[in-house]
C-alpha positions in Angstrom: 56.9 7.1 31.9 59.5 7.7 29.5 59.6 11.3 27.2 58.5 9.7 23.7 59.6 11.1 20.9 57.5 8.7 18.0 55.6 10.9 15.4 51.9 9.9 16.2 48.7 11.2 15.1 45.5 11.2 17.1 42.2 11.7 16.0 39.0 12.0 18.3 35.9 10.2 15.9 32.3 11.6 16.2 29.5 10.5 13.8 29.7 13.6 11.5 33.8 14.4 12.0 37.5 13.9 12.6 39.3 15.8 14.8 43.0 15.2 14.1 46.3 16.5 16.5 49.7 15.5 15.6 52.0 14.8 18.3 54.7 16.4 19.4 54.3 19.2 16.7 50.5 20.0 18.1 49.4 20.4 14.5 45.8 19.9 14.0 43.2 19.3 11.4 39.1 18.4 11.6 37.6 16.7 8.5 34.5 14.9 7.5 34.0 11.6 8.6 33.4 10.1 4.9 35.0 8.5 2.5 36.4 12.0 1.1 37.7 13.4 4.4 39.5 9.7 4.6 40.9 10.5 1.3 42.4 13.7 2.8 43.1 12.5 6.3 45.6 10.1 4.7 47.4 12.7 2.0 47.8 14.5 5.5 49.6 12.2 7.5 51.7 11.2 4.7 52.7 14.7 4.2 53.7 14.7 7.9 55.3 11.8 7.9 53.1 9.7 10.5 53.5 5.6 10.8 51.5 5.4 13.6 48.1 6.6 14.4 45.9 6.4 17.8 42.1 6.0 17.6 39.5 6.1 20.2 36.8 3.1 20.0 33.6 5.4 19.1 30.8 2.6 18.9 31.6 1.6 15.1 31.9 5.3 13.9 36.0 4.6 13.8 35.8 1.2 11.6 35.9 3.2 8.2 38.8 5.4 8.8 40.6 2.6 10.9 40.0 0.4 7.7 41.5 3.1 5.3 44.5 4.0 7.5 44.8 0.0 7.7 45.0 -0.3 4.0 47.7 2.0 3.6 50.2 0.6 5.9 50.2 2.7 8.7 50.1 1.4 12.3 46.7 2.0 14.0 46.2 1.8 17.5 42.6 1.3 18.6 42.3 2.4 22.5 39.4 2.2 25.0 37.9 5.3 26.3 38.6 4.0 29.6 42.4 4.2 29.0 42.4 7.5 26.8 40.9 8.9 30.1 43.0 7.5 32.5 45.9 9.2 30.7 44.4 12.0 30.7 43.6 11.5 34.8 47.6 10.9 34.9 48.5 13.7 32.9 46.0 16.1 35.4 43.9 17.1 31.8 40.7 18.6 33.3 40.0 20.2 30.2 37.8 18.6 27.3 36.7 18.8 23.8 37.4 17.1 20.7 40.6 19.3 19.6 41.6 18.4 23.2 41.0 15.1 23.3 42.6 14.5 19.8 45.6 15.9 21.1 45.4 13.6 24.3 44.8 10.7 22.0 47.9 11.2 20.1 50.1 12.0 23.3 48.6 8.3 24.6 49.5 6.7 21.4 52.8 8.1 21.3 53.5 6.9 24.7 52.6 2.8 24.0 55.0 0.2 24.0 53.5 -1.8 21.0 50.6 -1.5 19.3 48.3 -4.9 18.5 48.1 -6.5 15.2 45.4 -5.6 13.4 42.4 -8.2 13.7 41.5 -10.8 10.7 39.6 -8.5 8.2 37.2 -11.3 7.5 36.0 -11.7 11.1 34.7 -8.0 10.8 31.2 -9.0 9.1 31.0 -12.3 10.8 30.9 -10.1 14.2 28.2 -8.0 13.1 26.1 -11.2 12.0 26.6 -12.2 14.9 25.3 -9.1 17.2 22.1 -9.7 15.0 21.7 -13.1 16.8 22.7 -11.8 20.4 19.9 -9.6 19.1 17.6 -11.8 18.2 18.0 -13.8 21.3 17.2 -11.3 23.3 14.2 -10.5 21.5 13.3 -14.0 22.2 14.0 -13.8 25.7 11.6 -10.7 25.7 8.8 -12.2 24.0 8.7 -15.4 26.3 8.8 -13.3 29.2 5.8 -11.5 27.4 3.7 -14.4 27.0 4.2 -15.5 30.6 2.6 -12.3 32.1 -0.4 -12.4 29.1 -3.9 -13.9 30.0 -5.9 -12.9 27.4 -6.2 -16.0 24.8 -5.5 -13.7 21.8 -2.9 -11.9 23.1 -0.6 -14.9 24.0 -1.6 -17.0 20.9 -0.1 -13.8 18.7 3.0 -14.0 21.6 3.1 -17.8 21.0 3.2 -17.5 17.4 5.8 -14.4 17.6 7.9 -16.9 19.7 8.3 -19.5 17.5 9.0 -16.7 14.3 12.3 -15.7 16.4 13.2 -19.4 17.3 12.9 -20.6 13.0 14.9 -17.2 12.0 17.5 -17.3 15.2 18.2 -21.6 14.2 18.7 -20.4 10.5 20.7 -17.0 11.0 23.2 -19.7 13.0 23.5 -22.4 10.5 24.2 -19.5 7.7 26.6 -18.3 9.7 28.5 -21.4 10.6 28.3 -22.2 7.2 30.2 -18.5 6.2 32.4 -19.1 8.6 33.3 -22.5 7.4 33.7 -21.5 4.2 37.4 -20.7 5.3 39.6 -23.8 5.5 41.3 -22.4 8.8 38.2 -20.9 10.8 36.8 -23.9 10.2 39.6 -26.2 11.8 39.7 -23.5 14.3 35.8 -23.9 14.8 36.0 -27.8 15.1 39.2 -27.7 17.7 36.9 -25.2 19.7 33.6 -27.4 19.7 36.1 -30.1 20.6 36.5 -28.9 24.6 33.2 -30.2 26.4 30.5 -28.4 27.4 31.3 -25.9 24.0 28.7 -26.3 21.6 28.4 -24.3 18.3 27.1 -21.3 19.8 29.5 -20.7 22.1 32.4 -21.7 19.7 31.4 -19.4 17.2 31.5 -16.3 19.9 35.1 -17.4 20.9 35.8 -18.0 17.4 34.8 -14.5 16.7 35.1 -12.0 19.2 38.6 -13.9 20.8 40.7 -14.7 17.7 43.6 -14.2 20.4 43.1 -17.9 21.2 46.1 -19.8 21.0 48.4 -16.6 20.8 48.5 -15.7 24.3 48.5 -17.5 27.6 45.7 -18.9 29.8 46.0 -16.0 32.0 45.9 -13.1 29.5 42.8 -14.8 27.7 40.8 -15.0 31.6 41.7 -11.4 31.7 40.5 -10.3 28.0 37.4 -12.7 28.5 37.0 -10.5 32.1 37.2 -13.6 34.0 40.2 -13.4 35.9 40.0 -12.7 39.6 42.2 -9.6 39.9 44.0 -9.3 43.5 42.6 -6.7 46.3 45.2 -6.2 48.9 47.2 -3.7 51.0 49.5 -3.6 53.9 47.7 -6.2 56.0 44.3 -6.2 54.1 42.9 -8.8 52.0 40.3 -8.1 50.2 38.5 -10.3 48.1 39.3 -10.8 44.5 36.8 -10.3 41.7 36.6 -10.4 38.2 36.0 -7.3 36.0 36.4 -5.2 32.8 37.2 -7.4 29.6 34.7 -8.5 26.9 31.4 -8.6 28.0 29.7 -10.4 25.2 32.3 -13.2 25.3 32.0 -13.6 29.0 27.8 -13.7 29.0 28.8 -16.6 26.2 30.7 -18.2 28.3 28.6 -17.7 31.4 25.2 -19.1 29.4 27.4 -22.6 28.6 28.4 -23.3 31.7 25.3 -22.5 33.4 23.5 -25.2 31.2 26.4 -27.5 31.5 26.6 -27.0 35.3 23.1 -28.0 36.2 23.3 -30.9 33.5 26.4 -32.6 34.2 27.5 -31.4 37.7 26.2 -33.9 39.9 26.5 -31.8 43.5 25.0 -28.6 41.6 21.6 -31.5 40.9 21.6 -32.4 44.2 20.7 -29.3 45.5 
């Protein structure tokens, strides 16, 4: 790895604050996570000079500042705990807190060859509709399972009646969100060419529609690997091992996985056979 000499900033995210370390000058700062400490974060960097800034995915706590930084131009990097660590596992970093990891974090960013476009701002609140439904399905999953395991007659007529309150709100929260989404000339095309490849239905097309909006951008094997469904190779010297998929996103993949289960059994005539 080559010695980087990019201006970067890094800042560890926890729910309360910002830990902030500049690389290579080691400067450091910790603010509050709110709408004031943004405020300040970004006079900071400015006054330092910083384009590019590295963030750590912190299970939504990082979407506000991300969104701010955004806004005012500067390049944000958002990385994966898993790779923040690895550099650090490279870099032989035993040590941790979040001044340390901050400055690990801007070290990481400094070193990237390019940093990804920032996603489609409008896709941000259709993804969070649509964890309510992954939510609500699974709820439903629950209370079927509930109702199968119930003898009494009250019990599973409440369960019965619970079920069918989850299937009316899950069939409307998807028709009001495949009407928001079509609201936009170009999701919508991008929708219909989606729910054009058989076996994808409108459930599955919005989840590619909203947590892949790489589609068409990069090539069959990148999108396997980001959907974690490319077999990755296992060999050495004279071993070969067998390959298996891993990593990627998990909520596109179990999308994926539930269509062409269904579409298997339905349409795959040796898979009926059996």
């Amino acid at each position: 790895m080559s010695m980087s000499t990019t201006q970067t900033a890094g800042i560890d995210i926890g729910k309360a604050y910002l830990d902030i370390a500049l690389y290579p000058s080691g400067a450091a700062l910790r603010l509050a996570n709110d709408s004031e400490g943004h405020g300040r974060l970004l006079h900071w960097l400015i006054e330092h000079d910083i384009a590019r800034v590295g963030l750590e995915a912190s299970g939504g706590y990082e979407r506000g500042v991300a969104e701010v930084l955004r806004d005012a131009g500067l390049e944000v990097a958002l990385l994966q705990p898993r790779q923040v660590r690895a550099f650090a596992v490279f870099r032989l970093r035993r040590a941790k807190n979040d001044r340390l990891d901050a400055q690990l974090i801007a070290h990481c960013t400094a070193e990237l060859d390019r940093v990804r476009s920032a996603p489609d701002p409008r896709l941000a609140p259709f993804a969070e509709h649509l964890r309510l439904i992954e939510q609500i399905e699974t709820d439903l999953t629950r209370s079927k399972t509930r109702n199968e395991a119930y003898r009494c007659p009250r019990l599973k007529r409440w369960l019965a009646q619970e079920t069918a309150r989850l299937e009316r709100r899950l069939k409307a929260e998807l028709v009001l969100l495949a009407k928001t989404v079509s609201a936009s000339a170009d999701l919508h095309h991008r929708l219909t060419l989606i729910e054009s490849v058989e076996g994808v239905g409108r459930r599955t097309a919005l989840s590619l529609l909203i947590l892949m909006p790489e589609l068409g951008h990069l090539t069959r094997a990148e999108i396997a690997s980001l959907a974690g469904l490319a077999p990755f190779d296992h060999e050495s010297g004279k071993q070969c091992g067998q390959r298996r998929i891993a990593g990627g996103r998990h909520r596109v993949r179990r999308s994926l996985y539930a269509a062409s289960l269904a579409a298997s059994f339905r349409w795959n005539a040796g898979l009926k056979a059996l």
